[in-house]
Backbone as CSV, one residue per row, in Angstrom:
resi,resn,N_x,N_y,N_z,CA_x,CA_y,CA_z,C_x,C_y,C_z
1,UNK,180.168,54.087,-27.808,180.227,54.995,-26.675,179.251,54.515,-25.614
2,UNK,179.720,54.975,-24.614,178.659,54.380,-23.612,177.989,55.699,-22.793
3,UNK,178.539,56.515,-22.436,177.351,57.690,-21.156,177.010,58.624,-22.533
4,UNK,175.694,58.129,-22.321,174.703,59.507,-23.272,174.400,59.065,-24.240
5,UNK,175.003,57.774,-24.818,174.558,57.347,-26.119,173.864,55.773,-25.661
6,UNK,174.557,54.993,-24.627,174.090,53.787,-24.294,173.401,54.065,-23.138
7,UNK,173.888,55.154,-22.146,173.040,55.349,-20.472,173.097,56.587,-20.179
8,UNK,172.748,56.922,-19.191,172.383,57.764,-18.504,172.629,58.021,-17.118
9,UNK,174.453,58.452,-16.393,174.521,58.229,-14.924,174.108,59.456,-14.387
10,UNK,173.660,58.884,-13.126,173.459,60.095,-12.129,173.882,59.595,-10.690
11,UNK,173.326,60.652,-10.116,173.284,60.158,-8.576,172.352,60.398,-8.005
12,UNK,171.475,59.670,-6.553,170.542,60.588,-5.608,171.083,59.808,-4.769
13,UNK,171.112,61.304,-3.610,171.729,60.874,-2.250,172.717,60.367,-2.113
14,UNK,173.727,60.680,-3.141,175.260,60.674,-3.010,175.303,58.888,-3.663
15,UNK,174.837,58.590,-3.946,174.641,57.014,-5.207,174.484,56.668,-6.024
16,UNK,175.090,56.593,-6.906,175.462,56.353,-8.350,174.550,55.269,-8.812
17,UNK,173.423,55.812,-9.907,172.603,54.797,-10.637,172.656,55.059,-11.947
18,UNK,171.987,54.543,-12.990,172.139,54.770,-14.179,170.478,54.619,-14.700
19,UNK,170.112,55.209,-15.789,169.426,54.514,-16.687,169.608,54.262,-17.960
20,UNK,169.387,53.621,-18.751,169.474,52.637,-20.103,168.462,53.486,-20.895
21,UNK,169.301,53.474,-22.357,168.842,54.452,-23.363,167.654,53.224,-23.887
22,UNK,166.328,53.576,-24.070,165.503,52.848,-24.921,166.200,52.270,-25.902
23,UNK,165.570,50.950,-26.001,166.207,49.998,-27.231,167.506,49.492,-27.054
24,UNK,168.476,49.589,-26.193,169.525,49.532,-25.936,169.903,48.114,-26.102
25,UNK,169.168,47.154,-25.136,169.359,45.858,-25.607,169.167,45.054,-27.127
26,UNK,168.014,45.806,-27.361,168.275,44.973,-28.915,168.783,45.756,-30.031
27,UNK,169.191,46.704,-29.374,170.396,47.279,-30.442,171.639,46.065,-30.229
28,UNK,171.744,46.366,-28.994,173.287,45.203,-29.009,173.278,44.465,-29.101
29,UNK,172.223,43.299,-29.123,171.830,41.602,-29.538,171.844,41.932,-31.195
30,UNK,171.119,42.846,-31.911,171.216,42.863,-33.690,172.299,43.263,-34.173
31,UNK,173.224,44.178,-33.492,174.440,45.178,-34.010,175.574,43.412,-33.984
32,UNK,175.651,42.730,-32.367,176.062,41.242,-32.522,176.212,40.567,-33.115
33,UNK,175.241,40.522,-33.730,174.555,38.826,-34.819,175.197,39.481,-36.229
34,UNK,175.779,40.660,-36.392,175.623,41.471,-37.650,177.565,41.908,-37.662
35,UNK,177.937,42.149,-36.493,179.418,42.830,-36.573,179.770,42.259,-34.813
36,UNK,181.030,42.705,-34.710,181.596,42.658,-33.488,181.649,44.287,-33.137
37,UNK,180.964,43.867,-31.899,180.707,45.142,-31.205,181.843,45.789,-30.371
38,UNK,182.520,46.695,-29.772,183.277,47.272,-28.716,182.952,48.262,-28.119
39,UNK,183.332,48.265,-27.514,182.489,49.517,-26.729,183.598,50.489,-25.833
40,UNK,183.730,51.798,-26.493,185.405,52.802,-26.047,184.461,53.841,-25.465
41,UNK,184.768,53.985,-24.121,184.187,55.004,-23.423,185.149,55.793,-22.854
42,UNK,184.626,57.143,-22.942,186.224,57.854,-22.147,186.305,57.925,-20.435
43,UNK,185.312,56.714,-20.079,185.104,56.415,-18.393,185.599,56.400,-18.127
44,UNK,186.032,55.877,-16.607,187.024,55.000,-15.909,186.892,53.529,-16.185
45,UNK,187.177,52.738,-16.523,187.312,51.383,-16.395,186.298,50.912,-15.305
46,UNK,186.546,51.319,-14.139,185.713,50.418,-12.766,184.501,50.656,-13.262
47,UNK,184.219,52.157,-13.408,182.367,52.008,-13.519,182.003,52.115,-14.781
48,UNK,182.997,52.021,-15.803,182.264,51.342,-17.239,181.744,50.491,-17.011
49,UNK,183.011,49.207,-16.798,183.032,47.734,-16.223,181.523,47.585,-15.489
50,UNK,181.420,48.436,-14.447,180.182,47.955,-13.348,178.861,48.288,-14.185
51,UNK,178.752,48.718,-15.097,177.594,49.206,-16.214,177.310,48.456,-17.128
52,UNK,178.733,48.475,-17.960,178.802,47.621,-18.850,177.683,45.748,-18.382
53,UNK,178.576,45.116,-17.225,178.120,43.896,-16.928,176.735,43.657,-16.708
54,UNK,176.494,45.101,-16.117,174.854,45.059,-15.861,173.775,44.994,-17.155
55,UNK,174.099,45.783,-18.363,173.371,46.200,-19.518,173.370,45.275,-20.221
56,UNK,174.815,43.934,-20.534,175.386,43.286,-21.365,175.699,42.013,-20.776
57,UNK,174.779,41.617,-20.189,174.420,40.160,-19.536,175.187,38.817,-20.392
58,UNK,174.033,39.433,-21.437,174.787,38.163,-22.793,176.061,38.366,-23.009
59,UNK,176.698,39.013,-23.010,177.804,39.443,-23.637,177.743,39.562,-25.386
60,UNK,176.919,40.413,-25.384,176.627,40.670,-26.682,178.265,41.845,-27.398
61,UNK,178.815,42.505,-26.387,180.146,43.716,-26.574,180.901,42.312,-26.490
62,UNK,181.946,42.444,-27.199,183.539,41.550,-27.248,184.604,42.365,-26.862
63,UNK,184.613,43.337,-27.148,185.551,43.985,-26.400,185.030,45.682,-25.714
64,UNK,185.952,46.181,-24.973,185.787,47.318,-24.065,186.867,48.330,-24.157
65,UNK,186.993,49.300,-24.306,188.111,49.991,-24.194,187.865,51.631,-23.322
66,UNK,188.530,51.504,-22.529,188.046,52.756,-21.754,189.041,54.028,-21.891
67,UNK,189.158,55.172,-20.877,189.942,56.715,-20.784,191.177,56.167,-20.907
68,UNK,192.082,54.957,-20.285,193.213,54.745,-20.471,193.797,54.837,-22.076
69,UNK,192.678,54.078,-22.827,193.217,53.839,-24.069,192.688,55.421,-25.109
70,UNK,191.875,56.129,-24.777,191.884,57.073,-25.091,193.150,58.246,-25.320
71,UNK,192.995,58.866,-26.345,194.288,59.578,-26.909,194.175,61.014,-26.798
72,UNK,195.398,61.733,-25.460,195.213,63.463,-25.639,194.888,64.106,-26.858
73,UNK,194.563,64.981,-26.760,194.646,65.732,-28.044,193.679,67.605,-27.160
74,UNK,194.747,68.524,-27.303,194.309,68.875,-27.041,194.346,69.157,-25.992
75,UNK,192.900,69.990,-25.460,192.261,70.021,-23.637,191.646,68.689,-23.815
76,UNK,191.285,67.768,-24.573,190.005,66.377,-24.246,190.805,64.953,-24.805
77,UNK,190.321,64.192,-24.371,190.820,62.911,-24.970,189.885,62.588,-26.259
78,UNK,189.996,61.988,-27.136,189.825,61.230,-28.506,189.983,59.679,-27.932
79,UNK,189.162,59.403,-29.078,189.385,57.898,-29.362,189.700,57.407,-30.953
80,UNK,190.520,57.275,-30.351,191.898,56.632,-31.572,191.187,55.320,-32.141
81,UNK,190.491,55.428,-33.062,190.206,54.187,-33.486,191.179,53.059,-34.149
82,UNK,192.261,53.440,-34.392,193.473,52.793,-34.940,193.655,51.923,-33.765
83,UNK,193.497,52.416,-32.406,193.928,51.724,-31.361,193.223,50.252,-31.050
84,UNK,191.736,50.020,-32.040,191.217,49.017,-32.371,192.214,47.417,-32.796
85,UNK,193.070,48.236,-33.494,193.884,46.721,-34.443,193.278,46.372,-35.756
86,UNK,192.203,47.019,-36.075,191.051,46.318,-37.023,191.334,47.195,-38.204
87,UNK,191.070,46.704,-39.684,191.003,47.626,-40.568,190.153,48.585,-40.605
88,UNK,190.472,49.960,-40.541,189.601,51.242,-40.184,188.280,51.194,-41.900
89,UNK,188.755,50.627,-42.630,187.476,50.969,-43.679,186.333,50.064,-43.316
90,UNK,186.904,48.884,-42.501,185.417,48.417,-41.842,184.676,48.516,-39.881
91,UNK,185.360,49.923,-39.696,185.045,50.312,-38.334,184.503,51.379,-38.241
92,UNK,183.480,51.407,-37.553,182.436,52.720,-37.607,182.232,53.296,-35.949
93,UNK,182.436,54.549,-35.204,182.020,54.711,-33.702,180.492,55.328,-34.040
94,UNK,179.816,55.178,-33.069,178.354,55.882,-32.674,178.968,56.455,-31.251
95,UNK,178.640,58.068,-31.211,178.923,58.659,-30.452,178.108,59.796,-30.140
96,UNK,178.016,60.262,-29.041,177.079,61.562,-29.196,177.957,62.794,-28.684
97,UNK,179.443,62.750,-29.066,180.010,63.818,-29.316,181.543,63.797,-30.178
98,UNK,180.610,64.097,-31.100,181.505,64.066,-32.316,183.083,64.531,-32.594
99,UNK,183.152,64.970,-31.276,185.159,65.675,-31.515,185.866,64.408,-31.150
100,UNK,185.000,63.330,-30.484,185.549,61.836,-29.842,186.278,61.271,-31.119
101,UNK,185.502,61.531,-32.183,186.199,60.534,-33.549,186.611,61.318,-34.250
102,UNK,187.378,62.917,-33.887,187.906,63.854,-34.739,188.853,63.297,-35.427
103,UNK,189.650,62.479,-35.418,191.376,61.661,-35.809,190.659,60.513,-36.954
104,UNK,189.378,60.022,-36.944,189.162,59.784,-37.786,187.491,59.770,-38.122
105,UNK,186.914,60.760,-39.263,185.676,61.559,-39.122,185.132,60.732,-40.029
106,UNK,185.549,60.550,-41.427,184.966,59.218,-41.863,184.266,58.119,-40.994
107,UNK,184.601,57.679,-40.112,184.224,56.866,-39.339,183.023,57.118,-38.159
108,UNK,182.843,57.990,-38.098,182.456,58.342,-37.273,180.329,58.766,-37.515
109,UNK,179.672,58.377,-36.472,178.297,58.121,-36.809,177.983,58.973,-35.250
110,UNK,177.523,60.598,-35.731,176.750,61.186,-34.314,175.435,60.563,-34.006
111,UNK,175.876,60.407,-32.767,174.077,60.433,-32.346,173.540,61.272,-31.101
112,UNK,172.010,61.310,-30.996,172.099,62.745,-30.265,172.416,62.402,-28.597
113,UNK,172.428,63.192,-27.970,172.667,62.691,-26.258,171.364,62.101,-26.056
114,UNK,171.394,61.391,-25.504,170.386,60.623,-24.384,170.400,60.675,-22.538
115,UNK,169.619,61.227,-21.939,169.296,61.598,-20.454,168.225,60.798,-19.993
116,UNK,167.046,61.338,-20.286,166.199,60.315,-19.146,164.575,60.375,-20.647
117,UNK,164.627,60.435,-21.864,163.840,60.369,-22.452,162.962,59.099,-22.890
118,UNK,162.110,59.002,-22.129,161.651,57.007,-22.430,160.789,57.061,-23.770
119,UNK,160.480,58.130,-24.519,160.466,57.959,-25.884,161.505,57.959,-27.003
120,UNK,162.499,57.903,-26.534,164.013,58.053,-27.581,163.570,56.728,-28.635
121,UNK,164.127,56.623,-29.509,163.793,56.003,-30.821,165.050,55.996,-31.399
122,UNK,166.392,56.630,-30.998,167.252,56.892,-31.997,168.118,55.582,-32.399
123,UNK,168.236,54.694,-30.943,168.913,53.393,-31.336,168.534,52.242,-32.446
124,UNK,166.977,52.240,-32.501,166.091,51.837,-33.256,165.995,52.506,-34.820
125,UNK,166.132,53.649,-34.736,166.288,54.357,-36.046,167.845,53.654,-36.798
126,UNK,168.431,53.782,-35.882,169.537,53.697,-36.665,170.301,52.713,-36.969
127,UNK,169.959,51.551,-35.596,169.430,50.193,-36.075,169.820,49.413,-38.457
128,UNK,168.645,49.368,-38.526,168.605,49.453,-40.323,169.377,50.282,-40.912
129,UNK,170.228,51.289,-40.509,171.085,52.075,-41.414,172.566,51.262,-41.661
130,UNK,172.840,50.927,-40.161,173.834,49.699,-40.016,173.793,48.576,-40.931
């Protein structure tokens, strides 16, 4: 997931900035070296994309999947992890809202929201559980 679990958008003065959840980068350089990363946000594409490139220099994410590929359900969209291609007993989401991986809950790893806390620890915590 990416807003709330990887960043933090806002605006001042009508301009869209972001900030980056502590640890963020070397979560995604170790999560890398360890699995193939993707990253399904229920964004828009343009300003995933414009976030994404900024956070993920290395290209440490291999793939992206945004709101298009997201699945109704409901009043909210889901993310269909089937929509991966990958065998689901070795695919896990980190999300910080858990109805995202309702279709498949096994899979699924909450984490809490992230806003503007520069002591957060949670990427790092959870880091070694992976």
């Amino acid at each position: 997931d990416l807003d709330e679990t990887l960043v933090h958008y806002f605006e001042v003065g009508g301009k869209g900035k972001y900030n980056v959840r502590p640890n963020c980068g070397k979560f995604l350089r170790e999560m890398a070296e360890l699995y193939e990363v993707v990253v399904f946000t229920a964004a828009m594409q343009d300003y995933a994309d414009w976030v994404l490139n900024e956070i993920d220099k290395k290209k440490h994410i291999s793939h992206r999947l945004y709101r298009q590929h997201a699945t109704p359900y409901g009043m909210v969209f889901v993310k269909d992890l089937s929509k991966l291609g990958r065998d689901l007993s070795k695919v896990i989401i980190v999300d910080n809202v858990a109805e995202n991986f309702q279709l498949q809950p096994d899979n699924g790893i909450f984490i809490k929201s992230w806003f503007d806390d520069k002591k957060d620890t949670a990427l790092a915590e959870l880091a070694p559980l992976l």
